[in-house]
C-alpha positions, 0 to 999 in steps of 0.5 A: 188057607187050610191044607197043604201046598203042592209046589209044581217044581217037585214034579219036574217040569222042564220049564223051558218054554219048548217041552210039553209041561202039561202032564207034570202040571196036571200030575201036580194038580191031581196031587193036591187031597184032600185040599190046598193050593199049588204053586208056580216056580217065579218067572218060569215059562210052561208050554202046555200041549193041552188044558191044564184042568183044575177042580175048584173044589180041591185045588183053593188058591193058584199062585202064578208068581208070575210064571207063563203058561204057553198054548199053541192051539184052540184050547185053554192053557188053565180051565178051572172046573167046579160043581155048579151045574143047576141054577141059582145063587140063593145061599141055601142047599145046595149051594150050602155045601158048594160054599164050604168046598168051592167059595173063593178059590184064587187064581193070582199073578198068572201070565198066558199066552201062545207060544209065538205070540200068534192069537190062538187059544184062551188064557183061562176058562172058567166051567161051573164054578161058585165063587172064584176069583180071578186077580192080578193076572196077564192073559195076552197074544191070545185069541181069547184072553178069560172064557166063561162057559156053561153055569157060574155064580157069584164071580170076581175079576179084579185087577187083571191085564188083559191085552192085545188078543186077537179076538175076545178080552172077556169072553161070555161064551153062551154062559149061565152067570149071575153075580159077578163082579169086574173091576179095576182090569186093563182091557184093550187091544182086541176086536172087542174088549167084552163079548157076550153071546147067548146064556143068561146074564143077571147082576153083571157089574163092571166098574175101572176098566180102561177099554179100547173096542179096536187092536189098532185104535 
């Protein structure tokens, strides 16, 4: 990846677990200009008190490094958001230019959860984005672990743990989405491991998830 890393730990998160980290995570996501990718200190626990929001198009690769964001309400610890508010995928304009700024953003080896483990919140939301990726993450003790809403396109989710929330694994929250791919996931321990509800949906392929429908199956 082309552009500067921005480490989290510059701007002094307190990483405890307890002190709201969402004002020095958002501080480091805004840092990143024109574009690069931001890092998580190894293993360290983040209470966010609020969505941590990152634009897609400045922000190209997350590494989670195993750190965990914490929620304690109904809202998304990281909600990703790109440009694709109109229709389509055909690799011509305007979605030309939205290749060049926004294709293959990563998100990788991230863990959410809430803060006692008491099934609230999401893991992570994905808004009008082009071409993300998602892999390698762990969304538990959640209501939802991933939600998909509004417009997407061409999306990869591969080789996620998603367990043991108390709604939804994968949530298709009345989202606009063609092209996107689900592989190689461990879903199970919810009500239901994935949920669709109203939108539109074409080229939806999902492949090597072990999948249980019940939290006590």
């Amino acid at each position: 990846m082309n552009g500067q890393w921005i480490d989290v730990a510059a701007f002094d998160p307190a990483g405890d677990g307890t002190t709201d980290d969402a004002p020095a995570l958002q501080a480091a996501v805004d840092a990143v200009s024109p574009v690069g990718g931001l890092r998580f200190e190894p293993g360290t626990r983040y209470y966010v008190g609020e969505p941590v929001e990152v634009p897609v198009d400045t922000v190209r690769r997350i590494e989670g490094n195993n750190a965990l964001l914490l929620v304690d309400g109904t809202y998304p610890a990281l909600r990703l958001v790109g440009g694709k508010d109109d229709h389509g995928a055909a690799p011509r304009p305007p979605n030309q230019d939205r290749k060049r700024r926004e294709f293959n953003t990563v998100v990788d080896t991230l863990q959410c959860s809430s803060v006692d483990n008491d099934y609230v919140g999401t893991g992570i939301e994905l808004v009008q984005t082009f071409a993300t990726r998602i892999t390698s993450c762990h969304c538990t003790g959640l209501e939802d672990g991933i939600r998909l809403s509004d417009i997407n396109r061409n999306l990869i989710i591969d080789g996620n743990h998603v367990y043991d929330n108390g709604r939804y694994g994968l949530f298709f929250d009345d989202v606009n989405l063609h092209q996107c791919n689900v592989y190689g996931n461990h879903l199970s321990y919810h009500e239901i491991d994935v949920y669709v509800t109203g939108g539109n949906h074409a080229n939806y392929l999902s492949t090597a998830r072990e999948s249980r429908r019940s939290r006590r199956a």
